[in-house]
N, C-alpha and C positions, 0 to 999 in steps of 0.2 A: 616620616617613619610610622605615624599612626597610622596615616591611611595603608599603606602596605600591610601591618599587622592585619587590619582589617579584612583588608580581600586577601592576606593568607588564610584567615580565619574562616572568612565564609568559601574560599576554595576547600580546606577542609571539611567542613561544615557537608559540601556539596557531595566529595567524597565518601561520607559515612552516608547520606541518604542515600545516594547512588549502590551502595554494598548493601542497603537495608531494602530499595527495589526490588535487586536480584534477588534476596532471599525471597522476600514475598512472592515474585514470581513463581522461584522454583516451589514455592511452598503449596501457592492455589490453584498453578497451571494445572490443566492434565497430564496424569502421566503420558510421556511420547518418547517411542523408541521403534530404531529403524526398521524392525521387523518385529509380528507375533513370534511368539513362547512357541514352538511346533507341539510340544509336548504338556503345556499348560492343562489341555481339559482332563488328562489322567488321571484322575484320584489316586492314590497310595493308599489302602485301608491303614497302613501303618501310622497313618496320622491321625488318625480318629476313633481306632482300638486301643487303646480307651482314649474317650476324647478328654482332654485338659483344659482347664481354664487359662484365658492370656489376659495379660494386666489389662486394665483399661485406665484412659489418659484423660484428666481432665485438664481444661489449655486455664491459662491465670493469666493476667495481667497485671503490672503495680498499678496500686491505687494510686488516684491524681493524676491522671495522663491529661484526661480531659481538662482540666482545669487550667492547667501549666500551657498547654498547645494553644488552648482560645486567647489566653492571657497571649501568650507569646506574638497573636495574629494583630496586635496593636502594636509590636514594637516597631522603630522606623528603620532600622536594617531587614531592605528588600531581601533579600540574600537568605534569611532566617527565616523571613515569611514566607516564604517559596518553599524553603524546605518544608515546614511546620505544616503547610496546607498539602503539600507530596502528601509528610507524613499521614497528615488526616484521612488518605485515600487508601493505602498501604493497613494503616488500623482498621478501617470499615472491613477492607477484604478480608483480616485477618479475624475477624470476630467482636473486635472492641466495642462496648457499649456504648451508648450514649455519641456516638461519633455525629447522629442529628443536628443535635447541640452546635456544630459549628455552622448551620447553612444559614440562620440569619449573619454571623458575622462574614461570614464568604460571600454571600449578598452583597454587603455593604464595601466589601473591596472590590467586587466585582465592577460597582457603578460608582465609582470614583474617579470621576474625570481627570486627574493628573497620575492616577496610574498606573503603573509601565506595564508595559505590555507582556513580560515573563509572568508576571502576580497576575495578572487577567489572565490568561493562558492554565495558570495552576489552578488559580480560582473556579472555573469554569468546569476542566478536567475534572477536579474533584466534587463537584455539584452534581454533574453528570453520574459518577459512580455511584455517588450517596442515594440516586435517582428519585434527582430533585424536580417533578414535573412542577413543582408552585413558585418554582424560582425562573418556568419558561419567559415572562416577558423581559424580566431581567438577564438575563443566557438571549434571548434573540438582539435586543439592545446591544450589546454584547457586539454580537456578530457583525451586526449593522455596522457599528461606528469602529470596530477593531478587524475588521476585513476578514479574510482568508483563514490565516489563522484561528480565529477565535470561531469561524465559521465551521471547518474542518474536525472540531472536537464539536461542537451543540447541535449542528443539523442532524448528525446521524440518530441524534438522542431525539431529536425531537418526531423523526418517522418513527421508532424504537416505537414512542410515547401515543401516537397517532396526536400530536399536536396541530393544528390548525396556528399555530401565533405566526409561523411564517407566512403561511399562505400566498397574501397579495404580491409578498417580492420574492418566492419561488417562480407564481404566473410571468410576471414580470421578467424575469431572468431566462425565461426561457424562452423570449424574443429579443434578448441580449443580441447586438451582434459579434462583439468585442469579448464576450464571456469566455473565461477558459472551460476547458473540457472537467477539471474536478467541479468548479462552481457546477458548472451544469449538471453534473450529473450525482448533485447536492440535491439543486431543485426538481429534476425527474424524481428521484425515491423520494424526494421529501411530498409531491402531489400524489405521486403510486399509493403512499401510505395513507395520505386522509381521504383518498378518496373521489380528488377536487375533479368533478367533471368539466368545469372550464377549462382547464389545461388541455383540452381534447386536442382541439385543431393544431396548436402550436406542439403537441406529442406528435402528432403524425407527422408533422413536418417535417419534424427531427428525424424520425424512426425511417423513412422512406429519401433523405437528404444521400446520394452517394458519397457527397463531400465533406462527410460526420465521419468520427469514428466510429469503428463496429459497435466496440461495446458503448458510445452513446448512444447510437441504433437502437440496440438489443433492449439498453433498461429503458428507453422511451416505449419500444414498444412493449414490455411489462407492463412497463405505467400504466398505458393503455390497458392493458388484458387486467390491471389491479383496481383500474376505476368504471367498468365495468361501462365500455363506452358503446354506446347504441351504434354506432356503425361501424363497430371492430367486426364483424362478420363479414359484410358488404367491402366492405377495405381486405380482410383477409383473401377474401375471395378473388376479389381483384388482383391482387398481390400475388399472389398463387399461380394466375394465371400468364404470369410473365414470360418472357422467353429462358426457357433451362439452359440456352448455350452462353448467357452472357456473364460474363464472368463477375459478375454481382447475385446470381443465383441461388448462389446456397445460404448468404446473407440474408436474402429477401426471405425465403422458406423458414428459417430459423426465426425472425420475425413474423412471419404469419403464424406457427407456433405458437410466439410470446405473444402473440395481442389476442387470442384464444386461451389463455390461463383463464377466463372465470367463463368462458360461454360451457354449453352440456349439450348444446342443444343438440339437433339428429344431422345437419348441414355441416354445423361444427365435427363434428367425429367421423362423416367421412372425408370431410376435406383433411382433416389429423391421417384418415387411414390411408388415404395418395401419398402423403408424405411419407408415410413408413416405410412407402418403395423406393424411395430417392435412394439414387447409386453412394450418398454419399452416408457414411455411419453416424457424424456431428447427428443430421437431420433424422433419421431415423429414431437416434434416440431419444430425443427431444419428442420429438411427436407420441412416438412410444410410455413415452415417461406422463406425456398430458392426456394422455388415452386411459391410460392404469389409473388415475387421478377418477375419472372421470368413469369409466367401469372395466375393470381388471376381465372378465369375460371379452371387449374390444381388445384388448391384445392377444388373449390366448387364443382366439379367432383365426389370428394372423401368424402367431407364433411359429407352428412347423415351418415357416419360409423362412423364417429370421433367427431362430435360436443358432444355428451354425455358426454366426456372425462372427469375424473377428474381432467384434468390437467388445469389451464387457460392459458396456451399459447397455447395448442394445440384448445379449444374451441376458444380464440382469432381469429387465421386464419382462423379457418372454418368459421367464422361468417363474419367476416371481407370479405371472398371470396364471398359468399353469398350473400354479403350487396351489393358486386358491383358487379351483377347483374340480377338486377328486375327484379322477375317475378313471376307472382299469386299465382301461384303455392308453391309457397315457402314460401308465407308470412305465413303460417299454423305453419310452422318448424321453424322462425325465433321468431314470435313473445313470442312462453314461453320462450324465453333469458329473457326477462324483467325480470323475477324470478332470475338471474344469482346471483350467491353467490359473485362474485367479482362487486363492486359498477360502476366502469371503465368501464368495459362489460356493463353491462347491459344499463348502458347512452350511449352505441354506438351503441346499440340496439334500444335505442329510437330517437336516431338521424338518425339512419337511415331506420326506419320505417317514421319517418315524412318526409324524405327526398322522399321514396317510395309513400306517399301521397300525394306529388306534381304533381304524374300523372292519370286524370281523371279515368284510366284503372283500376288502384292499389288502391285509394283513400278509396272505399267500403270496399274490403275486409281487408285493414290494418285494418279500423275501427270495422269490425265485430268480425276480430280474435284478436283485444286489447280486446273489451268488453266480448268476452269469456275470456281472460286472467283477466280481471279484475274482476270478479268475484269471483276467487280464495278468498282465507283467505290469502295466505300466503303476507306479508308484505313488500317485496321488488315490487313483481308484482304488488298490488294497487297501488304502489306510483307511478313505470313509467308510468303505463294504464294512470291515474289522468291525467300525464303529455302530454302521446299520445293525450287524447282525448281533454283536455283544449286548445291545440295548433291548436288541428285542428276544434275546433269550435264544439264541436259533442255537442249539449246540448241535446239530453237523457242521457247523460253519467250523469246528475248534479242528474238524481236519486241516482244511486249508490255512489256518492261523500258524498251524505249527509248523507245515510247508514253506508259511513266509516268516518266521523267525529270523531264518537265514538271509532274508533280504538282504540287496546293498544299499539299502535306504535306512537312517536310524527311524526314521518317521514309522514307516512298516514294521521294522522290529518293535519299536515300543507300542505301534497298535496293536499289533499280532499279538505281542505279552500283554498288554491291558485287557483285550477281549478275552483271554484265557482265563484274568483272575474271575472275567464277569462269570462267566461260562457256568466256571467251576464244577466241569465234567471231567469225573476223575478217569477216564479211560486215557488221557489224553496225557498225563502226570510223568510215566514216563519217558513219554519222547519228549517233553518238554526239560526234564532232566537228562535228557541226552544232552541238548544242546544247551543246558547250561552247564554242563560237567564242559564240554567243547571251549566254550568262549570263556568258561575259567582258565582254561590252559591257555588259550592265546594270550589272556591277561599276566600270566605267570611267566610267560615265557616273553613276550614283550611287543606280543603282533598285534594286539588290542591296550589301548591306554585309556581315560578316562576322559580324553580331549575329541575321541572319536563320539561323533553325535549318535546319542541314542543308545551306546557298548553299555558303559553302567547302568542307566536308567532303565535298559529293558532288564538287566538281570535282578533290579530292584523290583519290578514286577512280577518276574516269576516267581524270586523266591516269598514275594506275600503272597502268590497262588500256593506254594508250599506250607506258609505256615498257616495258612487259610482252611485247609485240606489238610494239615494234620498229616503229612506226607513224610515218614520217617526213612525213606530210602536218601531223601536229601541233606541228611544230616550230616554227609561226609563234606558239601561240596559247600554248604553253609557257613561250615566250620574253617573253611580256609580263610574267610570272611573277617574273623572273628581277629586276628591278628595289627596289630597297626599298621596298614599301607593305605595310605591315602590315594595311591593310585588306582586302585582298585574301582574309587569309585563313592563319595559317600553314604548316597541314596540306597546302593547296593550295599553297603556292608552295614548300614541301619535296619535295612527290611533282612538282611541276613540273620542278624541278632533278637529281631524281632519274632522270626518266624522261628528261630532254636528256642526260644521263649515258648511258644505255645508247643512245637512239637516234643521238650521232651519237660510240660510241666510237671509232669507227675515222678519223674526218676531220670532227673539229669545225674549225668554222672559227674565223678570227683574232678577229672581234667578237665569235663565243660566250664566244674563252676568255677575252678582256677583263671582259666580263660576269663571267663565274667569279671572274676573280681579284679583279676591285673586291670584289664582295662576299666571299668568305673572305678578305680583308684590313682588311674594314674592322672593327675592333676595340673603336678608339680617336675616333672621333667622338662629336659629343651624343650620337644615339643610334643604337650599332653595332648592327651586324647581329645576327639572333636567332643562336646555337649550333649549334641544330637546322639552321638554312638551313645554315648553314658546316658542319657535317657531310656534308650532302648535296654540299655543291662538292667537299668533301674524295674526297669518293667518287667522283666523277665527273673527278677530276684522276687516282684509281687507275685508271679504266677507261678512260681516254684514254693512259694510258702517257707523262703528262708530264714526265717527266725534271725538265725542267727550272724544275719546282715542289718538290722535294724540301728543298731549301735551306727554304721558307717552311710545308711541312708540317713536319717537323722542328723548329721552332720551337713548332709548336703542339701537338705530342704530348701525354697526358694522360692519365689517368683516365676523364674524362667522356666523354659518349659524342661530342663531337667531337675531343675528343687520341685514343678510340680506331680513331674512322674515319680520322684521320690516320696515324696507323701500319697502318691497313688499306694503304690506299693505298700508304704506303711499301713494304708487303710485297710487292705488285701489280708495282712498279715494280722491286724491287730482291732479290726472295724472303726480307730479312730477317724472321724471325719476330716475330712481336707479343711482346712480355716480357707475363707472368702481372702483375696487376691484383693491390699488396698487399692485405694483408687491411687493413681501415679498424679499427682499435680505440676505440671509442668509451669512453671513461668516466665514468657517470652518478653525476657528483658534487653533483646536486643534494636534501640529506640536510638535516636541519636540525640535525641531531650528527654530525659523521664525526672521525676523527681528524687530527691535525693535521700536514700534511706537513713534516717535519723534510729543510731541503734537507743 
């Protein structure tokens, strides 16, 4: 019965560290989601007129972690000590002090000749994170006498490190005959990394062997092109000159590539620039990619033949080589990138067309060869043009923006209304009130919903071109805004309220300010009003100089960003200063040991 108690306890035990993993994960991973924001680069001036202060967070921890954890790394339930040493990894990531502290006792479990091989394993792991290079002979020891395992977490740390402690049984390993393919190709990157020119002869072997795997091929011959081997030229070349019809060819080429990673020289770059012609894209781009490495001018050399590619890495360096550098001539061939079917491309296309328009010389024709791109139908191309030309100030471009308002693309629409707010060429005002009167009506009537990409968010656009411009024709169309329908849109009925804020600061009338106030009061119904909206009234009660709303802004003061648009306002009305935003102190008490709070 004890024992049972036990391994339920340390299956528990296993379970909370396992759930406190996950969080750290999701906490220090990068964020990753299956697609970009389409609409993310658009500013809103509505969020920055006026800008607000947002809390800032400072992270806590209970005191004693450290103490209770190291203490803990003696006890003789393995079970505990696995977690406890997890845990010590999980703290590091997450910022905990002193987490150093444990690498002599981590050490000491590490070379413990009776024990078990999960506690070496965590041991190691967590040495590794703490990026323990003074603990490398003990972490190779390790490897040595606990195999694979223990090998598969320290070698990589120790190339990481450019370590030398493996060295002799890397060389070694890699005239293994009996070696598996991850060993091996442990000891390939682990020699790439330091350097070891001994490993030459037995790299080559591997790298030119057909009856290897590719990718042990491939990183042997890195290794090779990393250690910087006197007859990687003489070899490439050989190599190179193979027969193209045997069906090992593209492999071999891909390796002549990798074992030219550090040469420059003038034999090296054109043997790279044969390769660029290979029928196959793999090989082209590779070679391309070591070209651009080595001088971005060799690629754009060759580029007009290649950029068509369907490949996009091989379009990538051509464009990329191109981009740097400028010259008139080329902006004809650069600018239908904008069209580019990968979204990556194309924004580096329009970053570096604007970047090209920084110079008096190039300025004109960037802009003439956008607004022939912009013309097009096709929908990727109007939205960068929108962008080209909003940034660099062109307002004839604000004709064609309002033309594609109506796109069936939301991406286009919300370019089309973003380049307008840029514009801010008031000839244009009212046809762009045409067509937000238009897709108010399809809203109202039930042809446009707030689920269609881009429907609210460009009208949240126009109407900050409206209050931006001070445009009181669109006061009517504003104002339908102003009601609770969340279908409408939120963004759109924020910037709707934002802009009836500036346009009628000085003599709103009695039914706008009704309007206002229902909604920033309404709190406590089923379902009150969004924050966001009530910030907007808020602001719009400061720029109207309502006196006598003060009493109900005052109540709603706050942190958030509608108590801080409420003391905006208050300051508007009364010059009282905004008070500084405390620091937030958060304390991440979720541990599966911490010690215990004695009140």
């Amino acid at each position: 019965m004890a024992s049972d108690a036990v391994r339920m306890r340390t299956l528990l035990l296993k379970i909370v560290v396992c759930l406190a993993l996950i969080g750290c994960i999701a906490a220090i991973a990068p964020s990753r989601t299956t697609a970009a924001d389409p609409f993310s680069e658009y500013d809103l001036a509505m969020f920055e007129r006026p800008a607000l202060a947002v809390p800032k967070y400072e992270k806590l921890f209970p005191s004693g972690l450290m103490p209770l954890w190291i203490q803990t790394l003696d006890r003789s339930d393995a079970g505990l000590r696995r977690l406890t040493i997890d845990t010590l990894a999980i703290a590091h990531e997450r910022g905990v002090a002193d987490v150093q502290q444990a690498k002599a006792p981590l050490i000491e479990l590490l070379s413990q000749p009776q024990q078990d091989l999960d506690t070496v394993a965590s041991a190691a792991r967590t040495l590794v994170v703490l990026e323990s290079i003074e603990a490398a002979q003990s972490l190779a020891d390790a490897a040595i006498e606990r195999g694979s395992r223990i090998a598969n977490i320290v070698e990589p740390a120790f190339a990481k490190w450019k370590s030398p402690v493996l060295k002799k049984n890397w060389i070694e390993r890699l005239d293994q005959a009996n070696v598996t393919d991850s060993m091996l190709l442990l000891a390939i990157d682990g020699v790439g990394a330091i350097g070891a020119k001994e490993a030459d002869s037995a790299l080559y072997r591997i790298a030119v062997d057909p009856d290897k795997q590719t990718t042990v091929r491939l990183r042997a011959a890195k290794a090779l092109g990393a250690i910087g081997a006197s007859q990687s030229l003489s070899r490439a070349t050989q190599l190179a000159a193979s027969d193209p019809s045997s069906k090992d060819s593209r492999v071999i080429a891909l390796l002549v590539v990798a074992m030219l990673s550090s040469d420059k020289s003038p034999q090296a770059i054109e043997l790279l620039g044969k390769l660029s012609a290979d029928s196959n894209s793999v090989v082209q781009a590779a070679s391309l990619k070591r070209l651009f490495e080595i001088d971005p001018a060799e690629v754009d050399a060759l580029a007009d033949n290649l950029v068509a590619s369907p490949d996009v890495n091989v379009r990538r360096h051509c464009i990329r080589a191109m981009l740097d550098n400028p010259r008139r001539e080329r902006i004809a061939s650069i600018a239908p990138h904008l069209d580019d079917v990968n979204p990556t491309l194309r924004r580096e296309v329009t970053t570096g067309l604007l970047r090209w328009a920084e110079s008096k010389e190039l300025r004109s024709e960037v802009i003439a060869q956008t607004m022939r791109v912009m013309q097009n139908d096709s929908w990727r191309s109007c939205e960068q043009a929108c962008v080209v030309m909003a940034k660099l100030d062109h307002k004839p471009a604000g004709s064609r923006m309002v033309d594609l308002l109506g796109h069936r693309r939301g991406e286009v629409r919300v370019a089309s209304a973003w380049g307008l707010t840029q514009l801010r060429d008031p000839q244009y005002l009212s046809d762009m009130l045409q067509h937000a009167e238009a897709v108010c009506d399809g809203f109202m009537n039930g042809q446009f919903n707030d689920s269609m990409p881009g429907m609210s968010l460009q009208m949240a656009h126009l109407f900050v071109a409206f209050g931006d411009q001070m445009y009181a024709p669109a006061n009517a169309v504003l104002r339908l805004y102003l009601p609770k329908n969340f279908d409408m849109g939120m963004e759109a009925r924020s910037a709707g309220c934002w802009a009836i804020g500036l346009i009628n600061a000085k003599e709103p009338s009695e039914e706008l300010l009704s309007m206002l106030e229902g909604r920033f009061m309404d709190t406590n119904s089923m379902e009150p009003e969004d924050d966001g909206f009530r910030s907007m009234c808020a602001i719009a009660f400061g720029r109207m100089k309502l006196e006598d709303k003060l009493p109900d802004l005052r109540r709603s003061v706050g942190t958030g960003r509608c108590g801080q648009a409420c003391y905006w306002a208050i300051e508007q009305m009364t010059g009282e200063k905004t008070p500084p935003i405390p620091v937030r102190r958060l304390v991440q008490e979720d541990w599966f040991l911490a010690p215990v709070a004695i009140p």
